[in-house]
C-alpha positions in Angstrom: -13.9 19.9 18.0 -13.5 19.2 14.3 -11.1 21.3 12.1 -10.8 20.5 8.5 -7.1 20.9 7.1 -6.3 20.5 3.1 -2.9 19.1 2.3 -0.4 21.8 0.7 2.0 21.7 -1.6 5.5 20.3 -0.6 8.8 22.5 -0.8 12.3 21.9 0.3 13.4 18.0 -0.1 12.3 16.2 -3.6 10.8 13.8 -1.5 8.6 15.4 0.3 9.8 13.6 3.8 11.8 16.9 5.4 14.7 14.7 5.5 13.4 11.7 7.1 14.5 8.1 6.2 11.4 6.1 5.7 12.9 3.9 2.6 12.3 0.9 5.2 9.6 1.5 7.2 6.3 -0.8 6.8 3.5 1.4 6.2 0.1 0.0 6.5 -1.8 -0.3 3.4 -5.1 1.5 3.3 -5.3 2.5 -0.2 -9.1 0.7 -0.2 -10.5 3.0 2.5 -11.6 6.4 1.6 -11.1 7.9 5.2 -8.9 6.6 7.7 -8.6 7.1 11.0 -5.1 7.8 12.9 -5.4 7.6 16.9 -3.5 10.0 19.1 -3.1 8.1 22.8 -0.7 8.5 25.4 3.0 8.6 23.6 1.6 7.2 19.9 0.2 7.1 16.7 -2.0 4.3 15.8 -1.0 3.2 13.2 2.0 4.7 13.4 2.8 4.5 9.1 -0.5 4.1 6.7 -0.9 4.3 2.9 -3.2 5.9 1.3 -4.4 7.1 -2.3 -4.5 10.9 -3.8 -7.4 12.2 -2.2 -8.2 10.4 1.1 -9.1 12.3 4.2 -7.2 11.1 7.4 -9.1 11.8 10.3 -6.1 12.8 13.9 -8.5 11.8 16.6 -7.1 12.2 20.4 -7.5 8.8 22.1 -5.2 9.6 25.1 -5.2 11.4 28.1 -3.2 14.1 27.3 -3.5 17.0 24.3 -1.4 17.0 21.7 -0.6 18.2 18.5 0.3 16.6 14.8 2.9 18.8 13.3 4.3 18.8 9.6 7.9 17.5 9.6 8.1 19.3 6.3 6.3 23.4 6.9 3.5 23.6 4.9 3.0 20.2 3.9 -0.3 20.4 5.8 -1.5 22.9 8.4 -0.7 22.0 11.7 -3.1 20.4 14.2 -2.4 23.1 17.4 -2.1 21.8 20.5 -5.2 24.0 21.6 -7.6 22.1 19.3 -6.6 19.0 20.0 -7.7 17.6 23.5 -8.4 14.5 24.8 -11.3 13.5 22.5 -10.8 16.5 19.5 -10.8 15.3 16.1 -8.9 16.9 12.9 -8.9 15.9 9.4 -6.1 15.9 6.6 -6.9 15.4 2.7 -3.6 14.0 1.4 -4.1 14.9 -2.7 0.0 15.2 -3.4 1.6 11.6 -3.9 5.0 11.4 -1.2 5.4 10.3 1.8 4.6 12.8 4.7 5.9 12.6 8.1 4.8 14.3 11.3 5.1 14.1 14.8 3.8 15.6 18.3 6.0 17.8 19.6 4.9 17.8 23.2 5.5 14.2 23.0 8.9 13.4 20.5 10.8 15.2 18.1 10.5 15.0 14.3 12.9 11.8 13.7 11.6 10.5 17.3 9.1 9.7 20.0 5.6 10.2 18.9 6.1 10.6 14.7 4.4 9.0 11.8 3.8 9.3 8.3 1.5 9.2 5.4 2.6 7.5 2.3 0.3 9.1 -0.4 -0.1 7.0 -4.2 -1.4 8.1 -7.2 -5.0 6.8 -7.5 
């Protein structure tokens, strides 16, 4: 199953990050690509931290063995990736078009500040 997601505007923290302290996390630069790919599997997100420009799609494909979900630290800075669409194998896609960073996680797997969380670092293009 593919669901298509647009990225929403951002409330609450200036940042954008729901209160998460990413100022020194190494995020993996894939400003050059114009969809990326983030892997679900068993317990993490690979890669874990990616850059990207204003406008790139980011495609949450389940790798693992289990389902799981990708989940907005911040509500409503992207619609949430349910647990029912995405099984092992189930694909979702994100346009990030607000610069900020943006963190999420899997709640059947971690919390929002731990277990199985990322982020997306968005620039200006």
């Amino acid at each position: 199953m593919v669901a298509a997601l647009a990225l929403a505007g951002c409330g609450g923290d200036d940042d954008g990050s729901g209160g998460v302290d990413l100022s020194s996390t190494r995020f993996t630069d894939m400003t050059t690509q114009d969809e990326v790919v983030v892997d679900a599997v068993d317990n993490s997100f690979k890669p874990r931290y990616i850059e990207v420009r204003a406008g790139t799609t980011v495609t949450f494909r389940n790798d693992g063995r289990n389902p799981h979900n990708v989940l907005a630290v911040e509500k409503g800075a992207f619609e949430d990736v349910r647990t029912e669409d995405f099984k092992p194998k189930d694909e979702a896609k994100v346009t990030f078009d607000e610069p900020g960073d943006v963190p999420y996680y899997c709640s059947l797997h971690g919390t929002k500040t731990k277990g199985m969380t990322g982020a997306v670092r968005v620039v200006e293009e």
